[in-house]
N, C-alpha and C positions, 0 to 999 in steps of 0.2 A: 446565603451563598447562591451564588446564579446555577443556575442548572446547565449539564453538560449539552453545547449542539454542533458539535461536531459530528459530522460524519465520511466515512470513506466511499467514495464514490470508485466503482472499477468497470471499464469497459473491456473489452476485444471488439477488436477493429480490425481493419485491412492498415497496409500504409499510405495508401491515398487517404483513408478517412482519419487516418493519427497526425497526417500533416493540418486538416482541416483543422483537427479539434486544438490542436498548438496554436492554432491563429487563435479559436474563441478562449482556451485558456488566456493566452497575453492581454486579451481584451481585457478580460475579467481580471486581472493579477493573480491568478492561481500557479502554485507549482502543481509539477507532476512527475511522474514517475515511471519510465516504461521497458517491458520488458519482452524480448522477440520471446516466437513462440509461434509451432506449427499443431496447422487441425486435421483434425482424420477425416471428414467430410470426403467424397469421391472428388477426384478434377471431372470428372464428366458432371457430376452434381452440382461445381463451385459454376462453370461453364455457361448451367444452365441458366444462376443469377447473375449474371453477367462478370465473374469473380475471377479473375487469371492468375492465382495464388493459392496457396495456401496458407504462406504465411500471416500470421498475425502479432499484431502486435497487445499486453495488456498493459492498460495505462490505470495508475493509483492517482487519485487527486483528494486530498482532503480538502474539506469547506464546509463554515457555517448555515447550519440548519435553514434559516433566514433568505441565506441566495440558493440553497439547493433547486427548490423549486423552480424559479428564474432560470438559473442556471439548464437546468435540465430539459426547460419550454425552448431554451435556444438552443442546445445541442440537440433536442430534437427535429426542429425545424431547419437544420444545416445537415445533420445527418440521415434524417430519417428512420431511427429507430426502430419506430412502428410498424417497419414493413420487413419481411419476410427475407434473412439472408442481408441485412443493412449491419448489421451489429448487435451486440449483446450490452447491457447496464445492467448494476446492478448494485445496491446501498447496502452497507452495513453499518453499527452500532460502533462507535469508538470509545472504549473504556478508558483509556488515558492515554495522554500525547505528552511530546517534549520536540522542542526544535523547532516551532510552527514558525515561520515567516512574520506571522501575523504578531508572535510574542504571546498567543494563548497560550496556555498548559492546561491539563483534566489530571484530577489527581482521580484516584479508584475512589476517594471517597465521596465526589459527586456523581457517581454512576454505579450504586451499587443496586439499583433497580432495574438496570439494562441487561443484566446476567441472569440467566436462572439459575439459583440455588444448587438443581440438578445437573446444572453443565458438571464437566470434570476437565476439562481444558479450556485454553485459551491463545491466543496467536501472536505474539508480540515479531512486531514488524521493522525491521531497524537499517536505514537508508544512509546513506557513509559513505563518502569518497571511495574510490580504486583504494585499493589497496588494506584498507581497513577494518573489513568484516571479520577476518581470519580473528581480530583481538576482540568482536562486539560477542561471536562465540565464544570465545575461550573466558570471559567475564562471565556470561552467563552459565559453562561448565561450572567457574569455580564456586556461582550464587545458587547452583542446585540442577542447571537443566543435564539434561543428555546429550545434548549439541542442538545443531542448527542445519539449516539448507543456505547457502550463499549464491547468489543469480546474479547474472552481471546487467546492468542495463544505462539508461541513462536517462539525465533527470534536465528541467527544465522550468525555468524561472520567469513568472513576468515582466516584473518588477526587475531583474537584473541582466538580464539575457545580457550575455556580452556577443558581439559583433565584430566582424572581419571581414572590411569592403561589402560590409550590408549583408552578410550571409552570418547569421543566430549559431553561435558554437555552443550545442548544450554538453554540459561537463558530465563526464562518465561514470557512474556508479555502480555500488554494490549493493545487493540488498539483501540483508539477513533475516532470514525467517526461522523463529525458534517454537515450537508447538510445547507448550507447557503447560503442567497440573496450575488449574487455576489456584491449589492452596500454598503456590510459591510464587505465582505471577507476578507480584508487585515485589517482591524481597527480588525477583530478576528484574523487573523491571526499574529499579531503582537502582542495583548495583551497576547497570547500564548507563543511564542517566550521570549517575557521577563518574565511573571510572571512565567514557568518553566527553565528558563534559562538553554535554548537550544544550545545555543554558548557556553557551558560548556562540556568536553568530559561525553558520557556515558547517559549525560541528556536524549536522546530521540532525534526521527527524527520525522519531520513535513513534507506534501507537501501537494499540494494543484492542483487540476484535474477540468477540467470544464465539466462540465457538459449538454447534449444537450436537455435532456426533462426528465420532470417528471411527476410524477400522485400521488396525494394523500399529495401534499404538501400545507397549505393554511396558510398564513402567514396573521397577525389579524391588524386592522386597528382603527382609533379613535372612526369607528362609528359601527364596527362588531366585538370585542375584541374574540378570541375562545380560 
């Protein structure tokens, strides 16, 4: 069995540096994923790096282990990274996918050494046309979770970008985030997989990130129900 190398790559960026990184995704054929979103940072502080915002944007890109590096030596040389108020990156572990462009899938049974034992959660991340989180929740209530957080953003394809007089229309999405006990993770993560039938092009992409600590999660029992 090959070993799992996927991973999820996520930045914050400005929107001048989310339009750059959409050029070097299309180069590379990566999708991505992105989601507005404002910093607390002072405007006299953002001012100081030359930063006329505060909005930001976070962009999700999954990609094999193999180009991350690559990858990363270029988004750094276009971005600038490295320097102080340029952006934030930053990798995680992908315990299992569905949907990937590429036609990969990670089942949890080639990644059961990227979790620690100790964990007690896990993140299953679930990306879906407009209009369609509301049902990737209510799947996952009926397979065990508590709910979900729904964020709206928009997603963005190399390989397919459709165009209108030369201007890239990326299609609008939803993105479900469910925080679940890792000892039901896969029994959700599966009933997802089928009941939006993810192995179908266009359906939607899944993955699923471990997670190392949380606060403010409390999960209800036979004799304390909350």
């Amino acid at each position: 069995m090959e070993p799992n190398n996927i991973k999820a790559l996520t930045l914050i960026l400005t929107m001048e540096q989310s339009k750059a990184l959409s050029k070097l995704t299309r180069k590379y054929r990566l999708s991505s994923t992105t989601v507005i979103a404002f910093g607390t940072i002072s405007s006299y502080f953002l001012n100081l790096l030359g930063i006329t915002s505060d909005r930001r944007e976070i962009i999700k890109i999954l990609m094999e282990e193999e180009f991350l590096e690559e990858f990363c030596g270029a988004l750094n040389d276009k971005l600038q990274l490295d320097k102080p108020g340029h952006g934030i990156a930053y990798i995680t572990n992908v315990l299992a996918c569905r949907g990937l462009h590429s036609g990969k899938n990670i089942s949890f049974n080639e990644t059961r050494g990227l979790d620690s034992e100790d964990s007690m959660y896990q993140k299953i991340t679930v990306i879906v046309d407009r209009g369609q989180a509301d049902r990737v929740v209510e799947i996952a209530k009926e397979a065990g979770a508590r709910g979900g957080t729904i964020l709206h953003g928009r997603g963005s394809t190399g390989k397919e970008a459709q165009t209108i007089f030369g201007i890239e229309i990326e299609p609008e999405k939803e993105i479900a985030i469910i925080i679940i006990p890792r000892t039901i993770s896969e029994k959700v993560f599966t009933a997802i997989h089928k009941g939006m039938d993810l192995d179908s092009p266009g359906k939607g992409i899944m993955f699923v990130e471990p997670i190392v600590g949380t606060r403010g999660l409390f999960e209800s029992s036979a004799d304390n129900k909350a």
